[in-house]
C-alpha positions in Angstrom: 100.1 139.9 9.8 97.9 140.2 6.9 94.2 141.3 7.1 92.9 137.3 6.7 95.1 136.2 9.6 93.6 139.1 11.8 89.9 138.0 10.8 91.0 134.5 12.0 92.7 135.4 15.4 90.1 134.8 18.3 87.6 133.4 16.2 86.9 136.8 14.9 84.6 136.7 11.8 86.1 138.4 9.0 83.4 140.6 8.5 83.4 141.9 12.5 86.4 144.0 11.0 83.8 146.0 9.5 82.5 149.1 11.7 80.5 151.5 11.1 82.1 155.1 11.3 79.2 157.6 12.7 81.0 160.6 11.3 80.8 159.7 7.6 77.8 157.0 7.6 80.1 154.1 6.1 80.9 150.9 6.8 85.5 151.1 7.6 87.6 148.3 8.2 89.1 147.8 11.3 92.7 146.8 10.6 94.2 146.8 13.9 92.5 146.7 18.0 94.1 149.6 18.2 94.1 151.5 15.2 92.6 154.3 13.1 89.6 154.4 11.1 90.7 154.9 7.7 90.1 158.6 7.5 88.4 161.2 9.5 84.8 162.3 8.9 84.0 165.4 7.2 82.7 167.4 10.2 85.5 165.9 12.8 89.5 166.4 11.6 91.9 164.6 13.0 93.2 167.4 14.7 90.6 168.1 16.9 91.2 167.1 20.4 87.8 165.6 21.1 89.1 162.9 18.6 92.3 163.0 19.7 90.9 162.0 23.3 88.6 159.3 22.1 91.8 158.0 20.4 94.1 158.1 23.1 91.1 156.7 25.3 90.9 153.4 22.6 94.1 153.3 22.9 94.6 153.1 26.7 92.0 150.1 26.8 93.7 148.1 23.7 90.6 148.4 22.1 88.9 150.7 19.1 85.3 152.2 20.3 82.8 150.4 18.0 79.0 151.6 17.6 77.1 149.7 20.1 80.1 148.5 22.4 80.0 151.4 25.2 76.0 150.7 25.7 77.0 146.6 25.8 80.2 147.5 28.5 77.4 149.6 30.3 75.1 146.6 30.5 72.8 147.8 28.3 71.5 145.8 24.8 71.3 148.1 21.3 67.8 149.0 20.1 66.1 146.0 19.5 67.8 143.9 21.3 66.1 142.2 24.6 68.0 141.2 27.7 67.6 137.8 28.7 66.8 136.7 32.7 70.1 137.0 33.5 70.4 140.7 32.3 72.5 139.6 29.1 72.0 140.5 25.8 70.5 137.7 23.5 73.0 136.9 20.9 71.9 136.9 17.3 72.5 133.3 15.7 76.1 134.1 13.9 76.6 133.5 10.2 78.7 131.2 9.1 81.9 132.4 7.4 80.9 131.0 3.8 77.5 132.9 4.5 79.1 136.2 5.1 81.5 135.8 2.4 78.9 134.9 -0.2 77.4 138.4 0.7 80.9 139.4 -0.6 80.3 137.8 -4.1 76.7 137.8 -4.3 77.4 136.4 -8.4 80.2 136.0 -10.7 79.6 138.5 -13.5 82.1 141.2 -15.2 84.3 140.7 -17.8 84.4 137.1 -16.3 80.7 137.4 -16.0 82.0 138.4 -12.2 81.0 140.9 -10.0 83.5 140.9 -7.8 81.7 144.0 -6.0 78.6 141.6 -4.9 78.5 142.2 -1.7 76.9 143.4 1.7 75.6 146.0 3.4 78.8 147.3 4.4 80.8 148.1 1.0 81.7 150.9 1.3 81.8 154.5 -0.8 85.4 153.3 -1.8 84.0 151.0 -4.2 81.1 153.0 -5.2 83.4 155.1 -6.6 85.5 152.9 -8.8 82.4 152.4 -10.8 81.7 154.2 -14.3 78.7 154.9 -15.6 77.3 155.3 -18.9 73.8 156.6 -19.2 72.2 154.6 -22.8 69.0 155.9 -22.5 66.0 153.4 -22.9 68.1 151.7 -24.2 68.8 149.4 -21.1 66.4 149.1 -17.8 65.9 151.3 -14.6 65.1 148.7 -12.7 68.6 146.6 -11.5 66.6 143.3 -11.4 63.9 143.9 -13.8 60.7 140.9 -13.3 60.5 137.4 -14.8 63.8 136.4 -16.9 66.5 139.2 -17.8 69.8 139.5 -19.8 73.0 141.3 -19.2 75.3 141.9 -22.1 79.3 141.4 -21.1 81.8 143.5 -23.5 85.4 143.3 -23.8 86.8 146.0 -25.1 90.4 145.8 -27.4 90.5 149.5 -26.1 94.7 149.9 -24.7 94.0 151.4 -21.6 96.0 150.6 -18.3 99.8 149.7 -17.4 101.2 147.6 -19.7 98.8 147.5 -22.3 100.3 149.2 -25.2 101.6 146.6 -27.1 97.5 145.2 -27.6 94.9 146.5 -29.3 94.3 148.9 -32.5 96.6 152.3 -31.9 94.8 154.7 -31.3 91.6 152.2 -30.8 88.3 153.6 -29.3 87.7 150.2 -27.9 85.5 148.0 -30.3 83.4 145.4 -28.8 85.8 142.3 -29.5 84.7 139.9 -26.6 80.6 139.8 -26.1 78.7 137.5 -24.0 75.0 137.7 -23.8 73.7 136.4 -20.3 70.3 135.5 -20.0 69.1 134.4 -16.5 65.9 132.3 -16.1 62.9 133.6 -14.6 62.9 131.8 -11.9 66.6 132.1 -11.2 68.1 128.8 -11.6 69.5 128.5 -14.3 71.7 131.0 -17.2 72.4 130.6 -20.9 75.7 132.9 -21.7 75.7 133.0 -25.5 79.1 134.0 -27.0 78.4 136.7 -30.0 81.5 136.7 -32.4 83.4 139.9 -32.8 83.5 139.4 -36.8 79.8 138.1 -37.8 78.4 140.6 -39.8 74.9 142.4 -39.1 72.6 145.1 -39.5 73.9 147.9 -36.8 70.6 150.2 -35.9 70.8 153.8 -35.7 71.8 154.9 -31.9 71.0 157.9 -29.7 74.0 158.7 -27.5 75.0 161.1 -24.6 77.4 163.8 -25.5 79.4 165.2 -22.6 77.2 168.0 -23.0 74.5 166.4 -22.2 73.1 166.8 -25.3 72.1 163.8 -27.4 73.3 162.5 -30.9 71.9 160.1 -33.4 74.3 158.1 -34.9 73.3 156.7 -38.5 72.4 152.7 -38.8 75.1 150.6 -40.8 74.0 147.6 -43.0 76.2 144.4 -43.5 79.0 145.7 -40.7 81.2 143.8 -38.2 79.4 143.3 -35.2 82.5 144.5 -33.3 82.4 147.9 -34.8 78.4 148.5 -32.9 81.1 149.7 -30.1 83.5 152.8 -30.5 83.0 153.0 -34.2 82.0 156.9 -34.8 81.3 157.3 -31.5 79.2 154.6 -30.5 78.4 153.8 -26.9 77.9 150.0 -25.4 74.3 151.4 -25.4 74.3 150.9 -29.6 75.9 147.2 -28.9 73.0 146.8 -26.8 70.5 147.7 -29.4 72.4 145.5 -31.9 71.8 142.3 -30.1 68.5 143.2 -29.6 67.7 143.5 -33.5 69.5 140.8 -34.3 68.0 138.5 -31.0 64.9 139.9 -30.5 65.7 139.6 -26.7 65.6 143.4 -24.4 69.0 144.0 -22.8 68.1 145.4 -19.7 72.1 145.9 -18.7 75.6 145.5 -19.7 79.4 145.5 -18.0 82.2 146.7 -19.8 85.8 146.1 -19.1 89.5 146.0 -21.2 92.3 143.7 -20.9 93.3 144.9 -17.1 89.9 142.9 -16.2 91.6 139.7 -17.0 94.9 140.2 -15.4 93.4 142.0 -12.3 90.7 139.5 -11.7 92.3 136.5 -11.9 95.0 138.0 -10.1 93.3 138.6 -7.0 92.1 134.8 -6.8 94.9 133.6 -6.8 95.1 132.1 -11.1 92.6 130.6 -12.9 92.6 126.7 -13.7 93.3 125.7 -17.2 93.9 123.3 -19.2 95.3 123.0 -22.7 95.5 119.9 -24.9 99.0 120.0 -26.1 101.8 122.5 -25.0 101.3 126.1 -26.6 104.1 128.8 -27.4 102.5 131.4 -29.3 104.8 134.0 -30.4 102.0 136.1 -31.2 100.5 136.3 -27.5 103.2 135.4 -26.0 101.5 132.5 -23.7 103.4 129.8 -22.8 102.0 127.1 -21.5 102.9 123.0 -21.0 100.2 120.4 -22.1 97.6 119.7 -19.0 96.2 122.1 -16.1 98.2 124.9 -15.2 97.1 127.9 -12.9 97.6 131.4 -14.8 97.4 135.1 -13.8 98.1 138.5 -14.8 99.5 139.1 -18.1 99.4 135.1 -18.5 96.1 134.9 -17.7 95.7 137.7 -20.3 97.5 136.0 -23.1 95.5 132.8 -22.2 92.1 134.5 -23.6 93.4 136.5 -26.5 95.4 133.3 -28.3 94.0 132.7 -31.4 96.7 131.1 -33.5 97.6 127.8 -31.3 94.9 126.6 -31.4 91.7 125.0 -33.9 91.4 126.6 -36.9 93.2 129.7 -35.8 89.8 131.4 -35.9 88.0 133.8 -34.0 85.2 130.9 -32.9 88.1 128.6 -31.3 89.2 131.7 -29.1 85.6 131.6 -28.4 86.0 128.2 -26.8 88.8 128.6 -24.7 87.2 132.4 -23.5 84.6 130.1 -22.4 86.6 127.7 -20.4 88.3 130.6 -18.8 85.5 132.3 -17.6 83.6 128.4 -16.6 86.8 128.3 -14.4 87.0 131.7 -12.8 83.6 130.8 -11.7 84.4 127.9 -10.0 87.3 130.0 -8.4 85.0 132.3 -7.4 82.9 130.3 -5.3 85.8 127.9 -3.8 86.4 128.0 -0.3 89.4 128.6 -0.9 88.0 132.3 -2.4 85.0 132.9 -0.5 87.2 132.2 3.3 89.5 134.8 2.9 88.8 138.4 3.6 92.0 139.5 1.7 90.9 137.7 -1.3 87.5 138.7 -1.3 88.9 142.6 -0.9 90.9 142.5 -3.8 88.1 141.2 -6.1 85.7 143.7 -4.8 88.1 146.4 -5.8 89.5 144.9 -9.1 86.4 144.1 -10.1 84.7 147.5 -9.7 87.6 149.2 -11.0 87.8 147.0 -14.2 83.8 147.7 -14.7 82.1 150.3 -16.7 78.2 149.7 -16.6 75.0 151.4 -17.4 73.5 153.6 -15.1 70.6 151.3 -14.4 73.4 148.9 -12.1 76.0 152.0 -11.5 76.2 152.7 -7.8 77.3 149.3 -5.6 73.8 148.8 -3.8 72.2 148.2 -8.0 74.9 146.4 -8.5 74.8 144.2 -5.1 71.1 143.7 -5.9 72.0 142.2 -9.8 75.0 140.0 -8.4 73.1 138.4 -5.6 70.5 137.2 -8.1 73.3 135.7 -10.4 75.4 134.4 -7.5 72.6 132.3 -6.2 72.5 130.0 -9.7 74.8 126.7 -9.4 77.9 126.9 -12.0 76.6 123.1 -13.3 73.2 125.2 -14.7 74.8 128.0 -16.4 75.3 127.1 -19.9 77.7 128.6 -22.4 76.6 128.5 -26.0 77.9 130.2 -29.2 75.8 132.4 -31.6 75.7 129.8 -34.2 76.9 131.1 -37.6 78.3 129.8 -40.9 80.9 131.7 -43.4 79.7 134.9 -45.0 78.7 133.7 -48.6 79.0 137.4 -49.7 83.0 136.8 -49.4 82.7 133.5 -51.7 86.2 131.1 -50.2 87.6 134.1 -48.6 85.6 132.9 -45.2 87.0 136.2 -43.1 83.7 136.8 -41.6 80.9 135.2 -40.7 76.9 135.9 -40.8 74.3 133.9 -38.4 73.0 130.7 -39.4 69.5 131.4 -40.5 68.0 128.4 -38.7 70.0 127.4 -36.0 70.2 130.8 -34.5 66.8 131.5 -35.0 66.0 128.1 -33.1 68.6 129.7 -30.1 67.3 133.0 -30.2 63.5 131.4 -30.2 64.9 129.1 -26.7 66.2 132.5 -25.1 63.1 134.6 -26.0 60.9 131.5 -24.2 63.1 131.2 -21.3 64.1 127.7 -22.2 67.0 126.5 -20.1 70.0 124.4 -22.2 70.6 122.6 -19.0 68.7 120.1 -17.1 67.5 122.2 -14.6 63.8 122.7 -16.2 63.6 119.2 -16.9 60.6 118.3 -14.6 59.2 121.5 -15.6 59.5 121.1 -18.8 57.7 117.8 -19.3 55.3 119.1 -17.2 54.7 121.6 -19.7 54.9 118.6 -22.7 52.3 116.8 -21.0 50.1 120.2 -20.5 50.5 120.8 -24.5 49.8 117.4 -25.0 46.9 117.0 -23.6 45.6 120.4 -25.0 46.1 119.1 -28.5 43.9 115.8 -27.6 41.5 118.1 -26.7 41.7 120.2 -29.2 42.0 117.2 -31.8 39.3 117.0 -34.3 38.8 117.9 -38.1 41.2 121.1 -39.9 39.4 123.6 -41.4 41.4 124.3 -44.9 43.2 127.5 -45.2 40.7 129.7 -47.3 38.2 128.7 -44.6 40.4 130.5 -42.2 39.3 134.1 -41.0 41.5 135.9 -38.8 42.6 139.6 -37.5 46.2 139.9 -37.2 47.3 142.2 -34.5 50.3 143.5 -33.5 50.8 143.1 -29.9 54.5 143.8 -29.4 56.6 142.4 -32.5 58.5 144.6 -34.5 56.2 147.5 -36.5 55.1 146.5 -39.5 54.7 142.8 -38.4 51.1 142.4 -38.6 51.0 143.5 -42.1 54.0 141.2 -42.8 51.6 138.7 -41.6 48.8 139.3 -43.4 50.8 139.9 -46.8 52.5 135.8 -46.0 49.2 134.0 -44.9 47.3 135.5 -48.0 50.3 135.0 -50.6 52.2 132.0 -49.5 49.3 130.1 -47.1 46.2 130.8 -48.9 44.5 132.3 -45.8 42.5 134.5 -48.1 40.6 135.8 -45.4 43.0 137.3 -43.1 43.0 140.9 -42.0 45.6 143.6 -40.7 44.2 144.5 -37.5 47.0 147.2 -36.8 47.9 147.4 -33.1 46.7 145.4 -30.3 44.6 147.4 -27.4 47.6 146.7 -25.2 51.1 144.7 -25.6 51.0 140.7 -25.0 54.4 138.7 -23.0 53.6 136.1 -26.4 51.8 135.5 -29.7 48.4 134.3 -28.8 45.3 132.7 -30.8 41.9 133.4 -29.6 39.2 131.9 -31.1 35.5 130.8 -30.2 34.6 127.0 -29.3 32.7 126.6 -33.0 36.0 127.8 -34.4 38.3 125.2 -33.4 38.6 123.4 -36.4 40.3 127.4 -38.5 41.9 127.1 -34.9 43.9 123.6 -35.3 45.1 124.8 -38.9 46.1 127.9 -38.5 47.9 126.7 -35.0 49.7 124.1 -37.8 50.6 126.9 -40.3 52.4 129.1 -37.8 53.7 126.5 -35.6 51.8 127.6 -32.7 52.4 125.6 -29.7 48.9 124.6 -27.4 49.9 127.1 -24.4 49.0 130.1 -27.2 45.7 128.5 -27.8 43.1 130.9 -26.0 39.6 129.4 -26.6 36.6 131.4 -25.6 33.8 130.5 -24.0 30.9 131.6 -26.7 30.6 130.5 -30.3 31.3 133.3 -33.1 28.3 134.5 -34.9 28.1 134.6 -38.7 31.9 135.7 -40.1 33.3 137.0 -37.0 37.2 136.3 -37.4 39.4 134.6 -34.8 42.0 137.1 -33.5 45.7 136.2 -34.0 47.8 138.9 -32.0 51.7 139.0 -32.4 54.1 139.2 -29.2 57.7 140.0 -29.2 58.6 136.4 -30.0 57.4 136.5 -33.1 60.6 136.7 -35.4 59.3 136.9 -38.9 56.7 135.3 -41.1 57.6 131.9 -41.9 59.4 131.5 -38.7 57.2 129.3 -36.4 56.2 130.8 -33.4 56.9 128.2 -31.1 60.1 127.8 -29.5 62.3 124.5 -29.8 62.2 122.2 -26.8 65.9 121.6 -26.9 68.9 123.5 -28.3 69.7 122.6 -32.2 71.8 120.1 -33.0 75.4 120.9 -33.7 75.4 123.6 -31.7 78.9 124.6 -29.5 77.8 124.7 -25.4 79.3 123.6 -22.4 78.2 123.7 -18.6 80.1 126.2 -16.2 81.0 123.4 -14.2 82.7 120.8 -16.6 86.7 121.5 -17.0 87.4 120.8 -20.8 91.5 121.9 -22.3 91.8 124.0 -25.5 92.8 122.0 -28.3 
């Protein structure tokens, strides 16, 4: 009898097989009425005869002694707990078995933005230590679930660890970051935006302080015009320099990443039973070694593995088509995940937990099972139908001329992506009512605010840098006066204190400079900050830059919706490789 058929038999929850063990302080499943705990506590072996009693004494009533259950046979009710008339313990309303089992879960993150190793209060130290940690410094957050909206970046590494494996990868490979997902999740925690970065577009890579197993700390050099793939493992770098790489090239903080190689595929989808997919027309790569008829079919393992490394069966053969059907592997593992068919069964939910945590290596800021609980709750809780994936939108490298072997980002449809993340704009529908609730807030700030434009040498304003890159303010300054004619703008330097966006404050009897320079940067209504006394004689307006500011040139302002043209697809939609 397997451990989900003993969670079922008299209406036993599954997660009643989990007991606490007083000697060691963890939570140990009960496999059996009769049996063990899974190992002895520290202070207690399992040779002394005080255990050896209390087993033989469990054993004698066909029962294992449980915290709580002597005082209950006693008649009395645990701490807490008040009797009712009758001299019975109240019972606490029960949790339904999805309930408990979505405590399992909590969200799907890891390599298949999974974390398997969601879960409750009683996961246990097993798990805990399956994790591994990498410390990257400031580069990534303390906090687990930092405030307002956060991103996670998701590496796959081409590293040939694990059974099996030797026939992939780069001999000799450190692991290069060849799969990368960015996963921003809202503010308000109803909606995601995973953006797929590809492994070949080329970027500027920043210099990166790393740990040494010393613990002393190295600096590794900055690299201009490299593979983005090589910000991982390339002399020496840790995820922490991918992490910094996405956030130059973004502008968004990472605040946490997951790393896994190919036994993450074939483990995780393993322990669910396959993943759903579906392909176009039938598919015999040679290459990969997947074999597959047209339509749905269920894979797993080294299958499953095969699945998300094709390249050659399918579009263009590229690098961006893999892209697409990485994306409707992982939109279908999330669905698995939260099944019925996943979340009922104890022995399912086991072997994710510990496939999942095993497969992981994160930052220290998620790297104990409570951080990481805390982070996979939070993305568990957002519907599959408002988590959007997108694709870094890029054109071929013009440096290469026809060659077209890498890539570089398109300078204004990433931008306009980039601009939507930084703002917390959600691809899906989910903002909708907020959103033209917002429109209709902007709008009727620029009714009010409608009225004569001063012209641009009548503009005077201090630029102030409030949390854009260094040197931005004087980047400003040295654009408005050159290229706009906003002679009378001044580098301020930086702001008294850092701003969550690029605000315009200006005095009531300087609305009209307001209006044109709003028009000139392309400075939406809500960063509009009128005052509430008029400026005397030349006193400037005060223009100070926030970490969305890009670059000169760039407008401010975020796009309401994404570009057009761009590659995304809802978590929830099934869709077959072509």
């Amino acid at each position: 009898m397997d451990a989900q058929s003993r969670g079922r038999a008299d209406e036993v929850d599954p997660a009643d097989q989990w007991v606490l063990n007083p000697e060691t302080g963890t939570y140990e499943l009960r496999l059996s009425p009769s049996g063990t705990q899974s190992k002895p506590g520290p202070n207690r072996s399992s040779a002394d005869p005080t255990s050896a009693r209390t087993a033989e004494q469990s054993g004698r009533s066909g029962r294992r002694e449980v915290p709580g259950q002597r005082n209950r046979r006693a008649g009395k009710s645990p701490a807490g707990e008040a009797p009712d008339a009758q001299g019975r313990r109240k019972r606490k309303p029960k949790a339904t078995r999805k309930k408990k089992a979505l405590l399992w879960t909590g969200g799907v993150m890891g390599f298949v933005l999974v974390v398997g190793a969601g879960g409750a209060y009683w996961l246990y130290q097993h798990f805990n230590d399956n994790l591994n940690t990498v410390d990257v410094g400031d580069a990534g957050s303390k906090s687990s679930v930092p405030d307002g909206a956060f991103n996670v970046l998701v590496i796959g590494t081409d590293k040939r660890t694990g059974k099996g494996n030797e026939g992939y990868g780069d001999a000799g490979s450190e692991g290069h970051a060849d799969t990368n997902i960015l996963f921003h999740v809202s503010a308000d925690r109803t909606n995601a935006t995973a953006m797929s970065i590809p492994r070949d577009m080329v970027t500027d890579i920043p210099a990166c302080p790393t740990k040494q197993p010393d613990g002393t700390t190295k600096t590794i050099p900055g690299t201009k015009n490299a593979r983005f793939n090589t910000s991982l493992g390339q002399e020496g770098r840790d995820p922490g320099c991918t992490m910094r790489t996405v956030k130059q090239l973004t502008g968004l903080t990472v605040d946490h990443f997951m790393m896994a190689d190919f036994n993450a595929v074939k483990e995780l989808s393993t322990a669910v039973g396959g993943v759903k997919v579906c392909l176009a027309k039938p598919v015999d790569d040679p290459k990969s070694h997947l074999k597959l008829p047209a339509g749905q079919s269920v894979v797993k393992g080294e299958q499953a593995l095969a699945f998300v490394r094709t390249r050659h069966s399918f579009g263009n053969e590229s690098d961006l088509d893999r892209i697409k059907q990485q994306q409707q592997f992982i939109g279908s593992m999330i669905r698995q995940m939260k099944s019925d068919d996943t979340l009922g069964s104890p022995t399912k939910m086991y072997g994710l937990a510990d496939a999942a945590t095993k497969a992981l290596t994160v930052d220290s800021g998620i790297g104990s099972i409570k951080k990481l609980t805390d982070l996979a709750q939070v993305i568990g809780k957002i519907d599959a139908k408002n988590i959007t994936f997108a694709t870094l939108p890029v054109i071929d490298n013009p440096a290469e001329g026809k060659k077209h072997i890498t890539v570089v980002p398109d300078p204004t449809k990433a931008e306009a992506l980039f601009a939507m993340m930084r703002a917390d704009t959600s691809l899906t529908e989910v903002k909708k009512k907020e959103a033209d609730a917002k429109s209709s807030a902007a709008a009727e700030e620029a009714a009010r605010l409608n009225g004569p434009r001063s012209k641009a040498s009548e503009v005077r304003v201090t630029v102030l840098n409030g949390g854009a890159v260094a040197g931005s303010a004087g980047e400003m300054v040295t654009w408005l006066q050159n290229q706009q004619g906003v002679l009378k703008s001044s580098n301020g330097s930086n702001a008294p204190q850092k701003v969550p966006a690029t605000v315009l404050a200006y005095a009531p009897n300087q609305a009209d400079q307001a209006r044109k320079l709003a028009d000139l940067l392309g400075l939406s209504g809500a960063a509009l900050k009128p005052g509430t006394k008029d400026a005397v004689g030349k006193e400037p307006m005060v223009l100070t830059l926030g970490p969305d500011f890009k670059q000169a040139g760039t407008p401010v302002a975020a796009p309401a919706k994404a570009p057009e043209g761009i590659q995304k697809v809802e978590a929830d939609k099934s869709v077959c490789a072509k």
